[in-house]
C-alpha positions in Angstrom: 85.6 167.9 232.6 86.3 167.2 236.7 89.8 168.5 237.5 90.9 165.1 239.0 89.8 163.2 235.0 92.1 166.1 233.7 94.7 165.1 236.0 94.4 161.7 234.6 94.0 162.4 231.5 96.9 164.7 231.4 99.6 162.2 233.3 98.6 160.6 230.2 99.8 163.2 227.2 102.7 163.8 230.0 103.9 160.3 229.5 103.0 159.9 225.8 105.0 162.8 225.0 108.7 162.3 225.9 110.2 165.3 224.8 111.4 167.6 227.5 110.7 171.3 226.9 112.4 173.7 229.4 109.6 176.3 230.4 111.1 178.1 232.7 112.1 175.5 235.7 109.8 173.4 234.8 109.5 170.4 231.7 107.1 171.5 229.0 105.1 168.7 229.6 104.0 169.7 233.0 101.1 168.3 234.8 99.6 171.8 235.8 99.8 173.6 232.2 98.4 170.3 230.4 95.7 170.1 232.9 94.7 173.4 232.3 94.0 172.9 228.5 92.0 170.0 228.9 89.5 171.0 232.0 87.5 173.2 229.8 86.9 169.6 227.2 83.2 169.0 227.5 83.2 165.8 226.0 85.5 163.1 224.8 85.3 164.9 220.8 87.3 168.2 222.9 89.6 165.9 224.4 90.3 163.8 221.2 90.7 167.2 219.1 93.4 168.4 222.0 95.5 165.0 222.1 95.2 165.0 218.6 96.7 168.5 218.2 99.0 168.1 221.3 100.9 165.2 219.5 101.3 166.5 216.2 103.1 169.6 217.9 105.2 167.2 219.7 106.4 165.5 216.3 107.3 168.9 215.0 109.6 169.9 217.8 112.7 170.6 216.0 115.5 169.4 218.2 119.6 170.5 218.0 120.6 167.9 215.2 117.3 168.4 213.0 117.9 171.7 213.4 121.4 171.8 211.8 119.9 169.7 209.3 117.5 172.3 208.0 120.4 175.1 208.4 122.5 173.9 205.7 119.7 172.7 203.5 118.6 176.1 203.7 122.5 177.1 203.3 122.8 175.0 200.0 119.5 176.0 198.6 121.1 179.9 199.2 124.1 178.8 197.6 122.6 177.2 194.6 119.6 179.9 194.0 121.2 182.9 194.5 125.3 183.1 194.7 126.5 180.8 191.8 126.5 183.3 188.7 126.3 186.6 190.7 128.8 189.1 190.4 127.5 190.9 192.9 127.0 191.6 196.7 124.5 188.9 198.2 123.2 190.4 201.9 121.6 188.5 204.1 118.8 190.1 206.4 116.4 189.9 208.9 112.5 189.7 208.6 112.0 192.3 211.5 113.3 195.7 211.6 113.5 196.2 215.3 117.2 195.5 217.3 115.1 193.5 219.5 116.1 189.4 219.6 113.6 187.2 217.2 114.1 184.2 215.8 115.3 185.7 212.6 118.2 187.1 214.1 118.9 183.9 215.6 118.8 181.5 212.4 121.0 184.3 210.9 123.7 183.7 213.8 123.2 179.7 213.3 123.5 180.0 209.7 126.9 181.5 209.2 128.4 177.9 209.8 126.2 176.3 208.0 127.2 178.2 205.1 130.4 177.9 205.7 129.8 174.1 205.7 127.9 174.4 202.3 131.8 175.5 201.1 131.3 179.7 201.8 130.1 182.7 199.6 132.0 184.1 197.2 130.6 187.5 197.8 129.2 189.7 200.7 127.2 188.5 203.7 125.8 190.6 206.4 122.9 190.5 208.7 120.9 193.9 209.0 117.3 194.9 209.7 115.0 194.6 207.1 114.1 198.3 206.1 118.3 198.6 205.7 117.5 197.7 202.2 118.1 201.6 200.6 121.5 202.1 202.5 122.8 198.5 201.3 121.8 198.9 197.9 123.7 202.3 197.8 126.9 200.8 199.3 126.6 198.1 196.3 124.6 195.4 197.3 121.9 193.9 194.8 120.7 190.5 196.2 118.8 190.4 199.2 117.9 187.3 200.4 115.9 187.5 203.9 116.0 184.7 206.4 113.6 183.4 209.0 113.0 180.4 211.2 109.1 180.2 210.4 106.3 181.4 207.8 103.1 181.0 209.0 100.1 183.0 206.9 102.6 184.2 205.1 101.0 188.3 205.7 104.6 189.6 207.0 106.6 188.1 203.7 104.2 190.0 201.5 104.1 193.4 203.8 108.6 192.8 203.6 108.4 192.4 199.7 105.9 195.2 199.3 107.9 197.2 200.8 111.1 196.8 198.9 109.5 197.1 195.8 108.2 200.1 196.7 111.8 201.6 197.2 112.3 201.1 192.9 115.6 199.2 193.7 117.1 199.4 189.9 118.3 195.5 189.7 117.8 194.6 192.8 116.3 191.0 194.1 114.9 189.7 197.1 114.3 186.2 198.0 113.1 184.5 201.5 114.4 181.4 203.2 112.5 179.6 206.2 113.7 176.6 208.3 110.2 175.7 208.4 106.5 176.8 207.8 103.1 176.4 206.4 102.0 174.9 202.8 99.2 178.0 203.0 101.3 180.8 203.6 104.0 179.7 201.0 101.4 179.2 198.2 100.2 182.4 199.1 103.4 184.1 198.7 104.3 182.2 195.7 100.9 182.9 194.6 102.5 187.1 194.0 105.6 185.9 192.4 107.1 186.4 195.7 110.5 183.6 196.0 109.9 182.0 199.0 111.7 178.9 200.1 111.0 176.5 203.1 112.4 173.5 204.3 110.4 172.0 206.4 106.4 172.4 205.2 103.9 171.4 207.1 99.9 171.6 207.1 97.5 173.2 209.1 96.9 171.2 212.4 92.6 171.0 211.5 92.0 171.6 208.0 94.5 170.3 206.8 93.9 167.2 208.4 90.1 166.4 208.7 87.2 166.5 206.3 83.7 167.3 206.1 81.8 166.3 209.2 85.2 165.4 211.2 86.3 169.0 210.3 83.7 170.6 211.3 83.3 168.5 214.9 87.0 169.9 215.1 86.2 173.6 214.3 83.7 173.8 216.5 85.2 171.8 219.6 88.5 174.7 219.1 86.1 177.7 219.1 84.7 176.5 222.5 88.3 175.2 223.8 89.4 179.4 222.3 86.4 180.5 224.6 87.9 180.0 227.5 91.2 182.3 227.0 91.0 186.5 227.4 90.1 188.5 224.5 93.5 190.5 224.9 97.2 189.7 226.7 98.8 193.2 226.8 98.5 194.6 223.4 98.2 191.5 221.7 94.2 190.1 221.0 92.9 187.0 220.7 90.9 187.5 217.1 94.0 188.1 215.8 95.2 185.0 217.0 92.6 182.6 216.7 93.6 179.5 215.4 97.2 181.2 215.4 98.0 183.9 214.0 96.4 184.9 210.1 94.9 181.0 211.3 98.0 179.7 210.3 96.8 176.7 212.5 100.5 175.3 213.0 101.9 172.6 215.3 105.8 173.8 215.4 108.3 175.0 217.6 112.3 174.6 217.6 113.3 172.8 221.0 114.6 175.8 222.6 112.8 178.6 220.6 110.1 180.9 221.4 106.9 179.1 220.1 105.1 181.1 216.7 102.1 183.2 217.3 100.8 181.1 214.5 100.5 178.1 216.8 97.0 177.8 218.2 96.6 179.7 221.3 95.3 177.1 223.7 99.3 175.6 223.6 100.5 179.7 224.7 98.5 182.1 225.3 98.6 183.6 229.0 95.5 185.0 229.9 92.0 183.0 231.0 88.7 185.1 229.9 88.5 186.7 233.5 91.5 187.9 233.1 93.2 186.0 235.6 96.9 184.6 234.9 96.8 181.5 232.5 99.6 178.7 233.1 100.3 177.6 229.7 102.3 174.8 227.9 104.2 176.9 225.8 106.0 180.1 227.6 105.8 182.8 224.4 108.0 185.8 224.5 106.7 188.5 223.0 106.8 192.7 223.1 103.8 193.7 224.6 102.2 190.5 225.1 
């Protein structure tokens, strides 16, 4: 597609989409970044799949007040499921088990007034790295519950839960809570007895959207748009996020979060197949990435 159609083309998303999305200095929805997404479009099929894509992300934005909304669902759903009966400890972790900042460890800080809202816990809460497990559970805690702000393929929830049932925790339970995720990677985890629960559930942006012929036409069309984009940023690679991460395929990010891996790469990913420095809608923060 000619760079001055793109422009066009792109003032057009710009003004469709209202939401403002700080990236860095700049709104979200800024002419450069969108422009750069849609030049590669050979045809008015890659643009079509790109708008289509680009406004379903923007109706999944999770602003301050939604937000809040999903905390204390998420608190009340704790509350009911796993405090009212227990006579013991309930400890409340993260998914990662790094001291580095994730989302995780930032629905954890958000959550403690939420469950104070929801009428507080009659036992423990804390908020320690995942593979703290053996050291909690020796100091008296029994219910683990782990918290997140997104499941995508659901591949991390079932590595977590492997792992703690490897340490033979005598009586000990672990549950996962998500502000919002994917209908795929929850039926997978729920799939190996794993409890998972998720607010917000949403579908995968292409397959779970278009059929047969239209699907396909839409496969296709992202493969060509993924082309474009270098087969490794730092130590992340592209296969492993094609179609976002496991091809979780998802449209989501909280207004003033770090966008999921599992969102399709052509909305973050920073690196164009020369190697050059991409400009992307989405500014991702990862380690090594």
């Amino acid at each position: 597609m000619e760079q001055n159609e793109a422009i066009i083309r792109a003032l057009a998303i710009s003004d469709e989409n209202k939401m403002v999305f700080p990236r860095t200095k700049h709104p979200w929805t800024n002419e450069a970044a969108i422009v750069d997404m849609i030049c590669p479009c050979r045809n008015e099929d890659d643009y079509a799949l790109v708008t289509e894509l680009f406004h379903q992300l923007n109706e999944n934005i999770v602003d301050g007040a939604k937000s809040y909304e999903l905390l204390y669902e998420m608190a009340l759903a704790i509350k009911k499921n796993e405090t009212e009966g227990n006579q013991t400890a309930l400890c409340v972790l993260r998914t990662k088990n790094d001291p580095y900042a994730d989302g995780s460890q930032a629905i954890i800080n958000e959550l403690k007034m939420a469950m104070t809202m929801a009428g507080g816990f009659e036992h423990g809460y804390s908020a320690i790295c995942f593979e703290d497990i053996e050291k909690l559970y020796k100091k008296g805690f029994r219910h683990f519950v782990v918290v997140d702000d997104f499941i995508g393929s659901g591949k991390t929830v079932n590595v977590r839960y492997n792992y703690f049932l490897n340490r033979h925790l005598d009586g000990a339970t672990m549950s996962f809570y998500f502000l919002a995720g994917m209908a795929k990677g929850v039926g997978f985890c729920k799939n190996r007895n794993i409890s998972v629960y998720c607010c917000k559930i949403m579908h995968k942006g292409i397959h779970g959207h278009y059929h047969r012929d239209e699907l396909l036409k839409r496969i296709w069309a992202m493969r060509y748009l993924e082309s474009f984009l270098g087969d490794e940023s730092g130590d992340s690679k592209l296969k492993d996020n094609s179609f976002g991460y496991g091809q979780a395929e998802a449209l989501y990010c909280r207004q003033f979060g770090n966008i999921p891996n599992s969102v399709f790469p052509i909305f973050w990913w920073n690196k164009n197949k020369d190697g050059s420095k991409r400009q992307s809608v989405f500014t991702r923060v990862q380690d090594g990435y």
